[in-house]
C-alpha positions in Angstrom: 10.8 5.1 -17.3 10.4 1.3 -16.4 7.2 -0.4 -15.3 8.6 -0.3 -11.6 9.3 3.3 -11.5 5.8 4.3 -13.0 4.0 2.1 -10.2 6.2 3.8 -7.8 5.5 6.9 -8.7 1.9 6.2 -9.2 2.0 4.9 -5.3 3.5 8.4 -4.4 0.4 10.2 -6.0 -1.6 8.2 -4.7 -0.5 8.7 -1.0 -0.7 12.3 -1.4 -4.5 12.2 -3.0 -5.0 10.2 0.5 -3.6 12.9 2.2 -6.0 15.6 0.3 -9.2 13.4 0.9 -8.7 13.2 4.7 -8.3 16.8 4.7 -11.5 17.5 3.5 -12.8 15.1 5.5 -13.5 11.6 3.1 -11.8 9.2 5.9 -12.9 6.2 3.7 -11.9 7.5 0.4 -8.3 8.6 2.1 -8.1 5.2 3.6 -9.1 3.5 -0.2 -6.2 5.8 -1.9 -3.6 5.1 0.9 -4.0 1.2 0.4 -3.8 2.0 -2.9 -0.6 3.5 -2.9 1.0 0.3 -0.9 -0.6 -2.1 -3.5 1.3 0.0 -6.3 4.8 -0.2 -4.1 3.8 -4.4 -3.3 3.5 -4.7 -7.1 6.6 -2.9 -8.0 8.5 -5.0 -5.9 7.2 -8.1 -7.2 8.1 -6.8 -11.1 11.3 -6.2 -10.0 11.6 -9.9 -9.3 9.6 -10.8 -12.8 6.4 -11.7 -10.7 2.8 -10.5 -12.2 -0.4 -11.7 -10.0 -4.0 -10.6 -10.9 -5.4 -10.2 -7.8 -5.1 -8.7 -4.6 -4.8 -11.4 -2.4 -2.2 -13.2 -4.9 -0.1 -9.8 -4.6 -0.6 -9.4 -0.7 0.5 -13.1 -0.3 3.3 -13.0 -2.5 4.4 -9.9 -1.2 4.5 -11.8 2.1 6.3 -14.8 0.8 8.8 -13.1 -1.5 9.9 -10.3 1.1 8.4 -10.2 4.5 9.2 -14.1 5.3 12.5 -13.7 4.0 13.3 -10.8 5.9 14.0 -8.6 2.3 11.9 -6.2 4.4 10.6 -5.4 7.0 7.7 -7.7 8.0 5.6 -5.4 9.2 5.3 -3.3 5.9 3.6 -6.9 5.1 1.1 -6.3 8.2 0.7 -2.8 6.9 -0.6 -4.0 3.7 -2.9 -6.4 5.0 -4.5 -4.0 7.5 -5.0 -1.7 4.9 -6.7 -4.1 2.8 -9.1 -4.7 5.7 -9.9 -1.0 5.9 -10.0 -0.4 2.5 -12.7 -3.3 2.0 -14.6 -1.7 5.4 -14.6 1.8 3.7 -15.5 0.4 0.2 -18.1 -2.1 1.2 -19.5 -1.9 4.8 -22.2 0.8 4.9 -21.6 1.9 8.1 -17.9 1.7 8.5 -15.8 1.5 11.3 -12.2 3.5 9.6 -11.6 5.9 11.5 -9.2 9.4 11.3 -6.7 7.8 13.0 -6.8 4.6 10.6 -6.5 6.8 7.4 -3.8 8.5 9.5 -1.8 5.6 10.1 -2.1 4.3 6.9 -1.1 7.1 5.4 2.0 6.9 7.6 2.7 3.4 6.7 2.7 4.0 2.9 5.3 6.4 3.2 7.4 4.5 5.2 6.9 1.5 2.7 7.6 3.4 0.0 10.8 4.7 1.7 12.0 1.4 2.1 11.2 0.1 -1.2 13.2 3.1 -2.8 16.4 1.9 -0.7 15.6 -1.8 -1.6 15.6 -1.1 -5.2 18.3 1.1 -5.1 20.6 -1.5 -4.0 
């Protein structure tokens, strides 16, 4: 397997370990893995194109720049990321966080529809 694939597919476990945690009730954690799982499909995309970053805020951004501005895909899987990022960070590093059920819900949602649409982008 490629480096693309493998991030990917580590995106797809990663949703699904999201989906375990908020069963058993770790909102936060679920939230954490969920974000998780739409970084991995940002930075396959971005290796498909040759692009590396080292951070999360250079990946997010060129995420943005590379495919939400030029309409590659969808935007909002752009606003997706970045909303998860900001409840990620609120479940990681506020003590008394504001995520809720329905935010680990929804962001659970939204990695599976990104992931969807990256499959069909890079199957093209």
């Amino acid at each position: 397997m490629n480096a693309v694939q493998d991030l990917l597919n580590k995106s797809d476990e990663s949703r699904k370990a999201a989906e375990l945690l908020l069963q058993e009730g770790y909102v936060e954690f679920s939230v954490a893995r969920a974000y998780y799982a739409m970084f991995y499909i940002a930075e396959a995309l971005l290796l498909d194109k040759g692009l590396a970053f080292s951070t999360h805020g250079q990946v997010i951004g060129a995420y943005g720049k590379e495919f939400a501005k030029t309409g590659l895909l969808d935007p909002k899987f752009h606003r997706y990321l970045k909303d998860a990022f900001d409840f990620r960070n609120k479940g990681d590093y506020d003590i008394l966080s504001e995520v809720s059920e329905t935010d680990a819900r929804n962001t659970i949602q939204w990695a599976e529809e990104f992931l969807t649409a990256a499959r069909g982008y890079l199957a093209r």
